[in-house]
C-alpha positions in Angstrom: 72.0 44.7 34.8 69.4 47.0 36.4 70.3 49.6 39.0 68.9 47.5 41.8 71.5 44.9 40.9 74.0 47.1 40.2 73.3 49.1 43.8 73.7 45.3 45.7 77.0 44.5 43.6 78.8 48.0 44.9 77.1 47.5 48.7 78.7 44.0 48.7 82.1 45.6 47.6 81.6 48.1 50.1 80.9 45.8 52.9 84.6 43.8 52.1 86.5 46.8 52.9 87.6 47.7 56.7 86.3 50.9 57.9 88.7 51.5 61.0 88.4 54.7 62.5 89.5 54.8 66.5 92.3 52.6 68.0 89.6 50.7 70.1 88.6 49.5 66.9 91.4 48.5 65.6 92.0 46.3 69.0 88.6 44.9 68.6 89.9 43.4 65.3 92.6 42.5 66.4 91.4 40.5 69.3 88.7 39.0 66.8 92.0 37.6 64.7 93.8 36.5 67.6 91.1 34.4 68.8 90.5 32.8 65.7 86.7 34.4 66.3 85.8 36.7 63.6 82.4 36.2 64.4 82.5 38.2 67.1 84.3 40.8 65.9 81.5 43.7 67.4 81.7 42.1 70.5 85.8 42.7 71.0 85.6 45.8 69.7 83.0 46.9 72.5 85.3 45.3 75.1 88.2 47.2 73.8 86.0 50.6 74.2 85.3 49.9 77.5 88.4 48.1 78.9 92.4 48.5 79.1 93.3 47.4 75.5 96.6 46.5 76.0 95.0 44.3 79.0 93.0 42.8 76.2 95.8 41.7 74.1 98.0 40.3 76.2 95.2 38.2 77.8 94.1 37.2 74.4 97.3 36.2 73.1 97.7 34.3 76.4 94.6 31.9 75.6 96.0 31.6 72.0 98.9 30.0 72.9 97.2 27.2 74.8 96.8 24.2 72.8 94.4 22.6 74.8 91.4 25.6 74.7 89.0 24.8 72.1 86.7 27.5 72.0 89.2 30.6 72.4 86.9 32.9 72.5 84.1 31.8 75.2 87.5 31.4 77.4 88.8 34.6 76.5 85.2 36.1 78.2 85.2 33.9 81.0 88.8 35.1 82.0 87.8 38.4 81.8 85.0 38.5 83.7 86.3 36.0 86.3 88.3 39.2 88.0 91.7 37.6 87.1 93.3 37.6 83.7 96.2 35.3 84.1 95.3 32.1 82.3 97.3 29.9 84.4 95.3 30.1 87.3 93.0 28.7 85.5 93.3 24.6 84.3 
């Protein structure tokens, strides 16, 4: 194996692990997971920087529990942006 390879099989290790190091982080993932969105995962954590991050949660785990949201996440931004955060004003 030459180093090249070897330097791109220890990057790809590297990139598997978490690197948490503030709490808004840590919400961001968390949000991330209960939305079912890992995709986003930069964007939540740059919510959770800037917003109340127990405001997050609870509004996130809110929208999980609906069963009839299919894209958890684009609702989870429209609620928050909307000015209210309790789901059931919203149908």
């Amino acid at each position: 194996m030459a180093l090249d390879e070897h330097y791109l099989d220890t990057v790809r290790e590297r990139s598997k692990k978490s690197h948490v190091y503030k709490k808004y982080q840590m919400t961001g993932l968390m949000l991330a997971e209960i939305l079912n969105d890992n995709a986003h995962k930069a964007l939540y954590i740059k919510l959770a920087k800037a917003h109340d991050e127990e405001k997050l949660i609870r509004l996130a785990r809110d929208i999980a529990e609906k069963k009839n949201v299919r894209n958890k996440g684009a609702y989870f931004m429209k609620m928050l942006f909307d000015g209210t955060t309790d789901p059931s004003h919203h149908r």
